[in-house]
C-alpha positions as CSV (number, residue, x, y, z in Angstrom):
1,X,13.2,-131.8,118.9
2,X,12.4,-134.1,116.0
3,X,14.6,-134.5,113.2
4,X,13.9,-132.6,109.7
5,X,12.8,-135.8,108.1
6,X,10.0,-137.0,110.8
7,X,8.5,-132.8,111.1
8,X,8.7,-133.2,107.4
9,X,6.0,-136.0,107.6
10,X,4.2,-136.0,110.6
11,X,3.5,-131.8,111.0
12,X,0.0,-130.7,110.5
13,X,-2.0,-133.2,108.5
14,X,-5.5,-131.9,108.3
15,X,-8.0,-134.6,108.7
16,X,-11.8,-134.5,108.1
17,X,-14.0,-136.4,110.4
18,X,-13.2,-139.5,108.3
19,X,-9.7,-140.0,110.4
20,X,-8.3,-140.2,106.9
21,X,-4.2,-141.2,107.0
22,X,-3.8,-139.1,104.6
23,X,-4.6,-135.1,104.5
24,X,-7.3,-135.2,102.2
25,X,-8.4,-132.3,99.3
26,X,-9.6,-129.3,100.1
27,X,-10.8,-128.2,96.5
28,X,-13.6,-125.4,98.4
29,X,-13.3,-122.1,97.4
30,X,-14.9,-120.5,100.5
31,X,-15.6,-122.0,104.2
32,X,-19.1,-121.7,106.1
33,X,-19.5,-120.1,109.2
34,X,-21.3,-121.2,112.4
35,X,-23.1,-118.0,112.8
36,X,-22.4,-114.2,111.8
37,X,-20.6,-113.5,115.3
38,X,-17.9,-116.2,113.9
39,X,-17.9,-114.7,110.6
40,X,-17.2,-111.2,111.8
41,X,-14.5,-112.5,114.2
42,X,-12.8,-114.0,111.5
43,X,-12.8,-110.9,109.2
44,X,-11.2,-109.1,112.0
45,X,-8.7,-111.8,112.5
46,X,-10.2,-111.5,116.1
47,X,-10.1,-115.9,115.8
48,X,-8.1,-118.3,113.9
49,X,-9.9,-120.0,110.5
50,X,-10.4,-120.5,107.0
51,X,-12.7,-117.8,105.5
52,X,-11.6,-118.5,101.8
53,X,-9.0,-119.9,99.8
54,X,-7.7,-116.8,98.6
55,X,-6.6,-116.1,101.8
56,X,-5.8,-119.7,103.2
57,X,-6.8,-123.4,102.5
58,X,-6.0,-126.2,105.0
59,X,-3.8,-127.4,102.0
60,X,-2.2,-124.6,101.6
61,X,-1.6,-124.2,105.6
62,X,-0.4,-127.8,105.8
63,X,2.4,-127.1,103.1
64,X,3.0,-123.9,105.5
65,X,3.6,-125.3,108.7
66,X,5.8,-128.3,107.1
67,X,8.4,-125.7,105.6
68,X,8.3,-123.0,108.5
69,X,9.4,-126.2,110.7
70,X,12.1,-127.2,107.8
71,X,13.4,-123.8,107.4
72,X,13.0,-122.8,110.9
73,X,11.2,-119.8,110.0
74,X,8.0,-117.8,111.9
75,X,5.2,-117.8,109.2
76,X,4.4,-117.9,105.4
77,X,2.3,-117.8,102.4
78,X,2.2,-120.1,99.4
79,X,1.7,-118.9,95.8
80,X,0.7,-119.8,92.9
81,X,4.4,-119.9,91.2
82,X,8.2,-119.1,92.7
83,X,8.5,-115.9,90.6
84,X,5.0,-114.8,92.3
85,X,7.1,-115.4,95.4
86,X,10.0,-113.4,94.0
87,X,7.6,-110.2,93.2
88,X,5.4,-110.9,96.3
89,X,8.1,-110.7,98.5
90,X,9.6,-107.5,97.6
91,X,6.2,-105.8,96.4
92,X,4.3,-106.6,99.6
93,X,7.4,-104.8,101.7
94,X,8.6,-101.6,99.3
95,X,7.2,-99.0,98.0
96,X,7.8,-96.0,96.2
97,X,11.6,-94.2,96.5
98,X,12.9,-97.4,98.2
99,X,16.1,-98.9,96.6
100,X,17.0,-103.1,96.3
101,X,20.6,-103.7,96.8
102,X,21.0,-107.5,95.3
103,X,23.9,-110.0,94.6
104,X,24.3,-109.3,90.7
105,X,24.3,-113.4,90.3
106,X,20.2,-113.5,90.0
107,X,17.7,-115.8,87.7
108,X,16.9,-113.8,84.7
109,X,12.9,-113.8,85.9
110,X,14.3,-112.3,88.8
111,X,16.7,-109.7,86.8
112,X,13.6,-108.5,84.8
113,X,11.6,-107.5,87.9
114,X,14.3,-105.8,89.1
115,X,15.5,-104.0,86.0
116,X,12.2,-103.6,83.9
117,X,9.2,-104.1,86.4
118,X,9.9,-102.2,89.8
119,X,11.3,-99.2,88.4
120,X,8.0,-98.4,86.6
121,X,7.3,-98.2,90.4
122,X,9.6,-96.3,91.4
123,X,11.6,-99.1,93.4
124,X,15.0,-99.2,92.0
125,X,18.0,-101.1,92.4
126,X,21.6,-101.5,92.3
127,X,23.9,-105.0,92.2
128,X,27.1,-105.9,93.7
129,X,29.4,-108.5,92.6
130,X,30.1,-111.2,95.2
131,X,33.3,-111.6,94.7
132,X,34.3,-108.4,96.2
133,X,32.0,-107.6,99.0
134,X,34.3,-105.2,100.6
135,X,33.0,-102.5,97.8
136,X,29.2,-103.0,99.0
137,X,29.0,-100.7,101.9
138,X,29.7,-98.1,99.0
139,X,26.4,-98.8,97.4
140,X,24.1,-98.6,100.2
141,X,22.0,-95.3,99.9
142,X,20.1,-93.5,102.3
143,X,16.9,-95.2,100.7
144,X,18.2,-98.8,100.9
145,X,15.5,-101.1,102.5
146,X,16.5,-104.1,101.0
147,X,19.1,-106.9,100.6
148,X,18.5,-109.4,98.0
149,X,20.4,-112.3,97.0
150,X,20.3,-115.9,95.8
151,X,22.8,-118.3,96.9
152,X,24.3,-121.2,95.4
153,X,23.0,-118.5,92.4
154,X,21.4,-119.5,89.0
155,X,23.1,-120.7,86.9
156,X,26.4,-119.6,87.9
157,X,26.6,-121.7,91.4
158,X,28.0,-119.0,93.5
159,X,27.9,-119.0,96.7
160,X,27.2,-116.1,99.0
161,X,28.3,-115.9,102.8
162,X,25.2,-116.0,104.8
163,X,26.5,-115.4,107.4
164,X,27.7,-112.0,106.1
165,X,25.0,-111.5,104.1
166,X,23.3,-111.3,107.8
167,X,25.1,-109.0,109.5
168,X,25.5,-106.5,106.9
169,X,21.9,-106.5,106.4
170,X,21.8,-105.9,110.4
171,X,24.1,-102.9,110.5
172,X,22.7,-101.0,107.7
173,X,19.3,-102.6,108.8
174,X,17.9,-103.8,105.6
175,X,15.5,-106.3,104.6
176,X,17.8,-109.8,104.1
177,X,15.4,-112.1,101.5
178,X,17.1,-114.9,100.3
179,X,16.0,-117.6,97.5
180,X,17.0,-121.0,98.7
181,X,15.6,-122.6,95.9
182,X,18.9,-124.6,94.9
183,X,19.7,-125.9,98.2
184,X,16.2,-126.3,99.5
185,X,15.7,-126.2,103.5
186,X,17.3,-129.5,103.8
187,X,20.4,-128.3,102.5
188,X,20.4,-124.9,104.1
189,X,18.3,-122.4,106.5
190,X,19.5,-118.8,105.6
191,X,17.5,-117.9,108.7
192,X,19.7,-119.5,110.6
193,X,21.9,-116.9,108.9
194,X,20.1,-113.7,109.6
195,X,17.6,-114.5,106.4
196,X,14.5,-112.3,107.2
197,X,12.5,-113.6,104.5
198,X,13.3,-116.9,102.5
199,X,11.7,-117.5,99.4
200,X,11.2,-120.8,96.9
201,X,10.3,-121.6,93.9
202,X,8.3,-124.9,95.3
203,X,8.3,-126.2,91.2
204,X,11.5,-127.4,91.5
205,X,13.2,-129.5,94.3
206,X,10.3,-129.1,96.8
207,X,7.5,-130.7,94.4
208,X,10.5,-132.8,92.5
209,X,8.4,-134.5,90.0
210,X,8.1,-131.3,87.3
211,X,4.7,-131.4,87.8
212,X,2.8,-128.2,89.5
213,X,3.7,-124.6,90.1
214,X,4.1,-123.2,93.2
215,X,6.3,-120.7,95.8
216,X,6.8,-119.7,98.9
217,X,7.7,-116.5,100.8
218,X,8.8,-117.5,104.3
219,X,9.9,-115.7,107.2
220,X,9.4,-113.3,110.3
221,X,5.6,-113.3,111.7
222,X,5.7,-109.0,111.2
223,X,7.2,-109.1,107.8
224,X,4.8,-112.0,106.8
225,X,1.9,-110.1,108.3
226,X,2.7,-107.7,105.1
227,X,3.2,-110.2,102.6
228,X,-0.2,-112.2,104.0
229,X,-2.2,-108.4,103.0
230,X,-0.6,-108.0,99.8
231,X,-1.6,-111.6,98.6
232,X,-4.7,-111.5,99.8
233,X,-5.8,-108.4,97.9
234,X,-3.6,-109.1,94.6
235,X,-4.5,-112.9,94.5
236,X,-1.4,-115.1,93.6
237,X,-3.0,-117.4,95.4
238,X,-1.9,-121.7,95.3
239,X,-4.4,-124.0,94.4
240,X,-5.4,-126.4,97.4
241,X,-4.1,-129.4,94.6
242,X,-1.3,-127.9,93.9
243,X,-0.7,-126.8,97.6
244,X,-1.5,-130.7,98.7
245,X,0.7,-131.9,96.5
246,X,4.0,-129.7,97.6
247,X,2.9,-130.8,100.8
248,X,3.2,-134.4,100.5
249,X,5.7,-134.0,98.5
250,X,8.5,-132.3,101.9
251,X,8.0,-136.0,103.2
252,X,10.1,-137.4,100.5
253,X,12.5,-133.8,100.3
254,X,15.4,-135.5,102.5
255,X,15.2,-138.9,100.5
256,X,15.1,-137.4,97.3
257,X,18.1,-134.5,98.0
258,X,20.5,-136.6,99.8
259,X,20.2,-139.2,96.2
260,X,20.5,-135.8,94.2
261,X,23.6,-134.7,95.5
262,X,24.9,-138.1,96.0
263,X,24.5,-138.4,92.2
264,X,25.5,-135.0,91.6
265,X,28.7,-135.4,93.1
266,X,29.8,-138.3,91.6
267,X,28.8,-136.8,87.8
268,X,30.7,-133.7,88.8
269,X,33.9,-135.4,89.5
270,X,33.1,-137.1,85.9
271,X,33.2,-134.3,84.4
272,X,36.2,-132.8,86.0
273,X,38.4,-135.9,84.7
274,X,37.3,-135.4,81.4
275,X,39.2,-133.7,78.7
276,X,36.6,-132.5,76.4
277,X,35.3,-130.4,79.5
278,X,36.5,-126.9,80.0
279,X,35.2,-126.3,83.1
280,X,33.4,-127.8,86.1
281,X,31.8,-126.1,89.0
282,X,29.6,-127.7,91.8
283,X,29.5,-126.3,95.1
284,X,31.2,-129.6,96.9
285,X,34.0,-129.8,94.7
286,X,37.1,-128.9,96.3
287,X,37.8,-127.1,92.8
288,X,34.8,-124.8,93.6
289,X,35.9,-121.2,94.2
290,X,34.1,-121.2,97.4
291,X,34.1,-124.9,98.6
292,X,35.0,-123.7,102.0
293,X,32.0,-121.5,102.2
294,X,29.9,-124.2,100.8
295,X,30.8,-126.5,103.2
296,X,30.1,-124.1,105.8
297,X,26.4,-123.6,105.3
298,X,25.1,-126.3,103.3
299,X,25.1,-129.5,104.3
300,X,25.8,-131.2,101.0
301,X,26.3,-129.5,97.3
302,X,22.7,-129.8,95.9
303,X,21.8,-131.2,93.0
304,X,22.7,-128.4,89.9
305,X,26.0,-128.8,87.8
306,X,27.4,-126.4,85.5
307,X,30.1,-127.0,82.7
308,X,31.6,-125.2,79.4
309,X,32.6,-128.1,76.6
310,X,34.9,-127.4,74.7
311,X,34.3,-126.3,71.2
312,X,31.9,-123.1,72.1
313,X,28.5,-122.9,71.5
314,X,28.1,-125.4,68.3
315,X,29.8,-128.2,70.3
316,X,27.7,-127.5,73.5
317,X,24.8,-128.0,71.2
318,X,26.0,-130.9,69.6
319,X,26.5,-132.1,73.2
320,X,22.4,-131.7,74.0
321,X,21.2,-133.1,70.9
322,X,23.6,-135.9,71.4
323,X,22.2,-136.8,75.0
324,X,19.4,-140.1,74.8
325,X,18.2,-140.1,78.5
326,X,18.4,-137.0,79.8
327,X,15.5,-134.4,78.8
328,X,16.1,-130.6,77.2
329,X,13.8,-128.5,79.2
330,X,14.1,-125.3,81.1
331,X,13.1,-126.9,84.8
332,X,15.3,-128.5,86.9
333,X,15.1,-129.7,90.6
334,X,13.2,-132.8,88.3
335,X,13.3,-136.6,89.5
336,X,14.1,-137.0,85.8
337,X,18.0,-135.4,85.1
338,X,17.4,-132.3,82.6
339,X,20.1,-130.1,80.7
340,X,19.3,-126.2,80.0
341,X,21.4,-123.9,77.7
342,X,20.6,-120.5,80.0
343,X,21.9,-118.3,77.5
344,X,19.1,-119.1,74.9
345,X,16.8,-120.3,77.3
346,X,16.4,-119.1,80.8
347,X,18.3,-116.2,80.7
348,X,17.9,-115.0,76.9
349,X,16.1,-112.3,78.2
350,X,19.4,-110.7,79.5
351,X,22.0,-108.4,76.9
352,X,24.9,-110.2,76.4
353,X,26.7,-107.7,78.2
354,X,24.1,-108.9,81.2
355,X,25.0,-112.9,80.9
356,X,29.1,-111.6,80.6
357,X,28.5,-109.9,84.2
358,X,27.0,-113.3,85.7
359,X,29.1,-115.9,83.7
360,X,27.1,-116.9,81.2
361,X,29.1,-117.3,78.4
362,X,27.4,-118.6,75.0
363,X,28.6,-122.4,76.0
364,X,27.6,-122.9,79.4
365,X,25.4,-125.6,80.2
366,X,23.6,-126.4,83.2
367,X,22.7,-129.8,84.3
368,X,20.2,-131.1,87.2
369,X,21.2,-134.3,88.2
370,X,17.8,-136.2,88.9
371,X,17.5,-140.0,90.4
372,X,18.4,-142.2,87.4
373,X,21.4,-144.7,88.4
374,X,24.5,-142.5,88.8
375,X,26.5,-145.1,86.2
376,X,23.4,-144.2,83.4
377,X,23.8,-140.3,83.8
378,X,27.2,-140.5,83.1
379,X,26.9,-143.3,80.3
380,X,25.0,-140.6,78.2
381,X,26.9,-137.8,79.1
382,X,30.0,-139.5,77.7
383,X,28.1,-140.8,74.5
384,X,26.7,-137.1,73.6
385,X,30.7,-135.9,74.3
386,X,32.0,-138.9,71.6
387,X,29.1,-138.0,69.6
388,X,29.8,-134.3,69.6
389,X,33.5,-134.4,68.7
């Protein structure tokens, strides 16, 4: 068995008849066929190939293949963005009268499908608190076909037991998706877990650059089967670009993610020794409410930081506009570090009684530590702090 970093590069590479090092561009929007026996074979999946890219693109199959192997999963689709994944993946296996139980610690895109889009449908939901999963036997119903849950969670960095997470899903034998978008597949494999569906949004760590859209619903062959005819006939289809580039980019994931949290880590325990901080909480710190669990099923602490400054929301403000290097923008998972104020950004969307629920008070912050020097991270971090005094 080869390691994660070798399937990462050398797994299905389409070549032409060019013997191209490289998998080329597939920028076709259908594929010929050798006669109208082939093409009827195909339609009735009767044989293996690409009819059009819609459905599949070699691109699009080559990004497959490299993340099934990296997240040791059956099958998948791509799509065009990570909340297309979000939606496709519960949309494709629900219907009408069916009921989500989720972790209440959810990206607000994800939060709105569940609160404002699915119950037009009929699909409704209920959350439970992670911190006291005793209570969520109670709020299984009858109509439960779903567990949902996102772990280390957005913003907040909580951190759900997969394990757990698995064999509740078992006994009350529900749907178990998770979004591993935060630790990515290098980190963490909730199939491993029990995960029966593992989705990504591929914009973040996977591409690592900020620079296409792109997601991923990963997971068992019959359940994928689903998903395959629901994107196929709803059309969230990847581009072949955007698909070849997420595809290159898995052979630099482990390269990229072990510099992350390496830098991540070290700006954490900054902050931790700093008095103008309020709060700290990464996933490897030892100060982490659920370090042990962390430890347990990630194999380092990602890349994503979250801190309070003191001084409330006009001095976490200060504190961005104060910062020279590192960018204001809502994306993270970015080779470049970036610093988002959810609760007027990413989650505005959510009541302030919502943001309470999750922990997002007015003066969080969250930071993505991207590749700069470790030393020049923290060297603006501590300017924008004087500054912001």
């Amino acid at each position: 068995m080869s390691h994660f970093e070798t399937d990462a590069i050398r797994i299905a590479s389409s070549k032409s008849n060019h013997k191209e090092h490289s998998a080329p561009l597939y920028l076709s929007s259908s594929f010929t066929f050798d006669s109208a026996e082939e093409a009827r074979q195909m339609f009735a999946d009767e044989i293996e190939g690409n009819i059009y890219s819609r459905y599949a693109n070699p691109n699009s199959s080559d990004l497959i293949q490299k993340v099934c192997a990296a997240e040791g999963t059956e099958d998948g689709i791509a799509t065009a963005s990570g909340m297309a994944a979000m939606f496709g993946s519960i949309a494709s296996l629900l219907q009408q009268g069916d009921h989500i139980l989720a972790s209440r610690s959810l990206f607000g895109s994800t939060h709105q499908l569940l609160t404002r889009v699915f119950p037009k449908w009929g699909i409704t939901s209920t959350y439970g608190d992670i911190s006291d999963t005793a209570n969520w036997e109670k709020l299984v119903k009858p109509n439960t076909k779903m567990l949902f849950i996102e772990t280390p969670s957005n913003p907040g960095l909580e951190i759900i037991d997969l394990e757990w997470a698995g064999k509740f899903a078992a006994a009350h034998n529900l749907i178990l998706v998770v979004d591993n978008c935060f630790a990515t597949p290098y980190l963490q494999q909730p199939a491993k877990w029990g995960a029966h569906i593992v989705t990504h949004s591929a914009t973040k760590y996977i591409d690592g650059q900020g620079r296409v859209l792109g997601g991923l619903i990963l997971g068992k062959q019959e359940l994928i089967k689903e998903v395959q005819f629901f994107t196929r006939h709803t059309g969230p289809s990847i581009s072949p670009f955007n698909a070849w580039i997420l595809a290159k980019s898995m052979e630099t994931l482990a390269v990229r993610m072990d510099r992350h949290c390496g830098n991540a880590l070290k700006v954490a325990e900054y902050f931790e020794g700093n008095k103008e901080i309020e709060f700290v909480k990464y996933p490897f710190l030892p100060s982490h409410p659920q370090f042990e669990l962390a430890k347990k099923q990630m194999s380092q602490g990602g890349g994503i930081i979250t801190l309070t400054v003191k001084g409330g929301i006009q001095r976490a403000q200060r504190f961005i506009d104060g910062l020279q290097m590192i960018s204001v923008t809502a994306n993270l998972g970015d080779s470049r570090s970036i610093i988002t104020h959810p609760a007027s950004t990413t989650h505005s969307k959510l009541s302030e009684e919502e943001r309470a629920n999750v922990g997002i008070t007015d003066g969080l912050v969250r930071l993505s530590v991207g590749l700069e020097h470790y030393e020049d991270i923290i060297q603006d971090v501590e300017r924008a702090l004087d500054t912001s005094k």
